[in-house]
C-alpha positions in Angstrom: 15.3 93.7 44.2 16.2 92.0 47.5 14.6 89.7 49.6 13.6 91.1 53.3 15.8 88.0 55.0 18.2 89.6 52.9 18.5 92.7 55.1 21.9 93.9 56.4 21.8 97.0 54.3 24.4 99.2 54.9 24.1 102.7 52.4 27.0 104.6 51.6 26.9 107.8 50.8 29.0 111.2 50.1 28.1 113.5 53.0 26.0 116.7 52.5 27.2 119.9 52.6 26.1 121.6 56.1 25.1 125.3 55.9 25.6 125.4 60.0 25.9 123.4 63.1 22.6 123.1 63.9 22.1 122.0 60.1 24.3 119.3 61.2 23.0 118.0 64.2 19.2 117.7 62.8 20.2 115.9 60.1 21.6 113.5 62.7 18.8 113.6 64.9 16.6 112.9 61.8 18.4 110.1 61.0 18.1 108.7 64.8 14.5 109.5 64.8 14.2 106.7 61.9 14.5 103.6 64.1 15.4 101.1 61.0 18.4 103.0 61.4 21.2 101.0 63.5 23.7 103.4 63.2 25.6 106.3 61.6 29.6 106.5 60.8 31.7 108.9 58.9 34.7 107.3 56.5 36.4 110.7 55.1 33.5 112.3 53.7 31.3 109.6 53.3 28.4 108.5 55.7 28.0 105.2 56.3 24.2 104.4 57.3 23.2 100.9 58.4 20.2 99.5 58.6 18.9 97.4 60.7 16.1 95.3 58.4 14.1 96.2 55.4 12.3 99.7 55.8 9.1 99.8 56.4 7.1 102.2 53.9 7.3 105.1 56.2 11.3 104.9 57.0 11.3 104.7 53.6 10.2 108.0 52.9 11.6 109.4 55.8 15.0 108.1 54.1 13.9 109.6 50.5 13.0 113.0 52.2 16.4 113.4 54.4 18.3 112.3 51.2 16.4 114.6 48.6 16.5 117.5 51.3 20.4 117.1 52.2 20.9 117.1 48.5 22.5 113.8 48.7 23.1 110.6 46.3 19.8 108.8 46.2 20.5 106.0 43.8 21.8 104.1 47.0 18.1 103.8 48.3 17.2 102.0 45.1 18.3 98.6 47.0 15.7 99.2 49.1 13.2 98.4 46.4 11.2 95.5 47.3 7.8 93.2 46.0 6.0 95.2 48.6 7.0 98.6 48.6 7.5 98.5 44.6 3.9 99.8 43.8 4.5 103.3 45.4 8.6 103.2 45.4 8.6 102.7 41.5 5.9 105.8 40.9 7.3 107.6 37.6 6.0 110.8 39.0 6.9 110.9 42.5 9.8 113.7 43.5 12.2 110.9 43.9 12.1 108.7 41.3 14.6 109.7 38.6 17.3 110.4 41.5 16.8 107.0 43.0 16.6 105.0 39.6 18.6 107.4 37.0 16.0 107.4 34.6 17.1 109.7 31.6 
């Protein structure tokens, strides 16, 4: 788990597939509608997310809903585990938990 003075998270992750344009741009609008978002960059086909501190509860599952609905690698969110958000993050039966933690 990290620490929240930790915080310079940057998540990389292989971009979605887009099923149009407009698919595209609201994903990005999504993503600029979570303000712990600082930014969003493209290496080849990856997207480079960074953060600009820890999430708060609600970015965080703003960030688990645009990953599970893009259909995109979600075991990059599980750095964003902390003491404080472990109670609801860590939930064995939640949509999102054996995509963010691999649990087989």
């Amino acid at each position: 788990m990290l620490r929240a003075k930790e915080y310079r998270m940057q998540i990389r992750v292989e971009g979605p597939t887009y099923f149009s344009e407009n698919d595209e741009t609201a994903m990005f609008e999504w993503l600029g509608r979570i303000s712990v978002v600082q930014d969003v960059t493209g290496e080849g086909c990856d997207l480079i997310i960074r953060l600009k501190r820890a999430p708060t509860d609600k970015q965080l599952r703003d960030l688990l809903a645009l990953f599970f609905r893009y259909q995109m690698d979600m075991t990059p969110l599980a750095a964003l585990r902390t003491a404080k958000n472990e109670s609801w993050f860590s939930e064995q039966d939640s949509y999102w938990f054996d995509k963010v933690f691999r649990r087989t």
